[in-house]
C-alpha positions, 0 to 999 in steps of 0.5 A, spaced: 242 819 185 245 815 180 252 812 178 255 811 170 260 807 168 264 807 163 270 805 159 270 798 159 272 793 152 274 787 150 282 787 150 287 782 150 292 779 155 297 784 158 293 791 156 291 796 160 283 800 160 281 805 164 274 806 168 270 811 170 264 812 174 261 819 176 254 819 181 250 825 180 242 827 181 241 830 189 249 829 192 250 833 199 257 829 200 260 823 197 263 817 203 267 812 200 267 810 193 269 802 190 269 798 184 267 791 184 266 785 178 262 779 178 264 774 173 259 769 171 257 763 175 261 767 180 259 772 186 261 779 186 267 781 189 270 788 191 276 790 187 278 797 190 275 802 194 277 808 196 275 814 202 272 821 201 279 822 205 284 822 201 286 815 204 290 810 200 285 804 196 284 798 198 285 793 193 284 786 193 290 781 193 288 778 185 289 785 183 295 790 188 300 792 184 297 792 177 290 796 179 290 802 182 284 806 183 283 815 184 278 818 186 276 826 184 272 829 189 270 835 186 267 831 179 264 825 184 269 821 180 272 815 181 277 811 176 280 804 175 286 803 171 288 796 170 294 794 167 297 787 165 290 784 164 288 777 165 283 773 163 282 771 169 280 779 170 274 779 165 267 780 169 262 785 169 265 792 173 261 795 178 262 802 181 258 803 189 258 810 192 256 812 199 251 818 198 249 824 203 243 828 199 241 832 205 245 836 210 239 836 214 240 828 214 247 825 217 244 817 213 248 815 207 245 810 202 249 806 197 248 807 189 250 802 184 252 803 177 250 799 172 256 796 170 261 795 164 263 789 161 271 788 161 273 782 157 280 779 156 282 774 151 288 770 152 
């Protein structure tokens, strides 16, 4: 299985980026997908996730109200849409998803990707 971000830039201040990130290779079923960053000198924190069902995203507090997060499930496709950018935002990206590669097998491992470089200047 693996996980591909995209999207990621540098921008200024009060702009918006897009990320995606598609999983594909051996996928029965897809359980939740999340976004986390991780700046330097700094731990990695979870940004938003969101269920297989449909649910409404969890976010953290330092981004509710200007990211939201959506998920395609037929694609396996989970995106981040932030908006009023801050420096505080600029980190490295990451997507996880929680991945089933067989039906005869109920256990779910969690894939990272890469990550995308996000950087924002004042």
């Amino acid at each position: 299985v693996q996980l591909v971000e995209s999207g990621g830039g540098l921008v200024q201040a009060g702009d918006s980026l897009k990320l995606s990130c598609t999983a594909s290779g051996s996928i029965f079923r897809v359980r939740d997908m999340g976004w986390y960053r991780q700046a330097p000198g700094k731990q990695r924190e979870l940004v938003a996730s969101i269920s297989n069902g449909g649910g409404s995203p969890n976010y953290a507090a330092s981004v509710e109200g200007r990211f939201t997060a959506s998920r395609d499930n037929a694609k396996n496709t989970i995106y981040l849409l932030m908006n009023s950018l801050k420096p505080d935002d600029t980190a490295v990206y990451y997507c996880n998803a929680e991945v089933n590669s067989s039906p005869w097998n109920r256990g779910f491992q969690t894939y990272w990707g890469q990550g995308t470089q996000v950087t924002v200047s004042s």
